[in-house]
Every structure is written in structure tokens, then in C-alpha cells.
N, C-alpha and C positions, 0 to 999 in steps of 0.2 A: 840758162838761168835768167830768168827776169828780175830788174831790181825796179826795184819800189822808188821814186822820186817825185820830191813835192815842188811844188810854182814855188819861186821863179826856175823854172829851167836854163841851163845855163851851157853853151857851148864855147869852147875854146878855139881857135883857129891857125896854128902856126904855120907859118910859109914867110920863106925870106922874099918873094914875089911880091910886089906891091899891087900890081897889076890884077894878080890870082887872088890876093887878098883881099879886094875890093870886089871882083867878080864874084868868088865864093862867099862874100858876107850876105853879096844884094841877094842869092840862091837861096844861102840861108834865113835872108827874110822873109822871102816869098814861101818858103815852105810851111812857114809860120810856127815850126816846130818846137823854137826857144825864146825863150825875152830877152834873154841876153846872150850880146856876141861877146866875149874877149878876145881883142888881136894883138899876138906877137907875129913880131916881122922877124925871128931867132928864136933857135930854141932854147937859148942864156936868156931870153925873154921871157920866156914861160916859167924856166926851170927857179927865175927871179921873182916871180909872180906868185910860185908856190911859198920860196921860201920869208917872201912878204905876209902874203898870208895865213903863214902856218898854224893860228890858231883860231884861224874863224874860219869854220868848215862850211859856212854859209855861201863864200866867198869862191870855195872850188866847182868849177866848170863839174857838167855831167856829163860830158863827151867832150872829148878830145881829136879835132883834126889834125892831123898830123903830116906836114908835106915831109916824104922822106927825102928829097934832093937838094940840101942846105948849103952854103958855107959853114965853116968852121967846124959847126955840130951837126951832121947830120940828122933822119929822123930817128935810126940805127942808135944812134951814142945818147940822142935824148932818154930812147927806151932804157939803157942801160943806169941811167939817174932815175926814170922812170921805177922799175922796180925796186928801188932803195925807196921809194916815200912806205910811210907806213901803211899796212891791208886796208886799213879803215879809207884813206883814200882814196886809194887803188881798184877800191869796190865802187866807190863815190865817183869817181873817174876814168869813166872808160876810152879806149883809144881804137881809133879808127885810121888806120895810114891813107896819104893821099900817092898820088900818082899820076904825071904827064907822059910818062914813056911808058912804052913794055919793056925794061929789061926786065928778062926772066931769072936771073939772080934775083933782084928786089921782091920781083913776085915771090917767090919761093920763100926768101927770107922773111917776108911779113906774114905772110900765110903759116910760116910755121911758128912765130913766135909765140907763147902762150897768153902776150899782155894785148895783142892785139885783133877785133874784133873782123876785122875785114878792111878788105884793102879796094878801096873805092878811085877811077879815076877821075881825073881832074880836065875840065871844069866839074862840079857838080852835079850831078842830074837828082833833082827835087823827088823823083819817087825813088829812086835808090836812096839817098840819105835818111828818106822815111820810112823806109822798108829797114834799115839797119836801125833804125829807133825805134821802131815799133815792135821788134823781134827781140828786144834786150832791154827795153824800159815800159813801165809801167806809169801814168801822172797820177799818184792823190790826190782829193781835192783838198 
């Protein structure tokens, strides 16, 4: 299903990596696919971010990167806050797990989830991330 999304396109970024999070923003700039980046360095970051914003839907990312190997919260137990937000944003915000290893547990585990789009490894590669945005989102002018 393809969703409809108007400028400013807006991507979220979490990874407790400082390192990955700076590599994977310059990727995402260069791809030129959103205008805006949001970074959490935690998914109590993100999960903080939504519930700041919870009444300006303007303010919710349209893709959600998602490192699944965190302290604390993994990207697992984000998901699990994740489907508690309401459909409306759920649609509005898609999620894409990220990934430095192959354990094939994680693979499997994200692959089968139902909130998540594809499981991309890490660092970035600019035509993979664009191939998974072009296959699920639409820009109106």
C-alpha cells in the first residue's frame, strides 16, 4: 500500500550509536529523500518526542529508522510502545529496522513483525533506502 505524504518529508533516526547516527544522517542527506532529519540517540527519545508531540501531527517523522541493538530499550520493546500509538499515526509513520550484525534471530524477528517495513543493514546504502521509500510512499505537491 502506498501512502500519500506531503513536503516537508520528515525522517526519524534512532540509534544509541553516535558514531552510526551521524554517518547515517550525512547518507540520509545525500539521498535527498527528506528535509528533515530527527535524532534520537534512545528509543525513551523518540518514544519522548511523540509523546511531546502528540497533538501536531505535522511534527511526526514519515519514516522511522530504527537501530534494533539499544541499551535499555531495544528496537524490539520500542515496537511494542510503537503499536500503542493511535492507527492515525501508525499510517503516518512508518518503520524500517536498522541492522549491524546478521543475527538471524533479529532478522527473522523483524521480518516478521507486522509494523515493520524492511529490515535495512547498517551503514546505509542510499539506493536501498530509496527503494524502500519509493515502494511505500508517494510526495504530493
Amino acid at each position: 500500500m502506498l501512502i500519500n505524504i506531503e513536503r516537508p518529508v520528515k525522517v526519524m533516526l534512532i540509534d544509541d550509536n553516535i558514531i552510526d547516527l551521524k554517518i547515517n544522517s550525512k547518507i540520509i542527506q545525500i539521498s535527498k529523500l527528506f528535509d528533515e532529519i530527527i535524532q534520537c540517540q534512545s528509543a525513551e527519545e523518540a518514544i519522548s518526542y511523540f509523546t511531546i508531540h502528540s497533538k501536531e501531527l505535522d511534527k511526526l517523522p514519515n519514516l522511522i529508522l530504527l537501530d534494533i541493538q539499544m541499551p535499555e530499550m531495544d528496537g524490539f520493546e520500542f515496537l511494542d510502545s510503537y503499536k500503542l500509538l493511535p492507527d492515525e499515526w501508525r499510517t503516518r509513520c512508518q518503520v524500517v529496522m536498522l541492522s549491524s550484525t546478521l543475527d538471524f534471530g533479529d532478522i527473522r524477528k523483524a521480518e516478521a513483525n507486522p509494523y515493520v517495513l524492511k529490515l535495512l543493514k547498517k551503514p546505509l546504502i542510499p539506493t536501498e533506502l530509496a527503494a524502500v521509500f519509493r515502494a511505500n510512499f508517494t510526495i504530493t505537491a
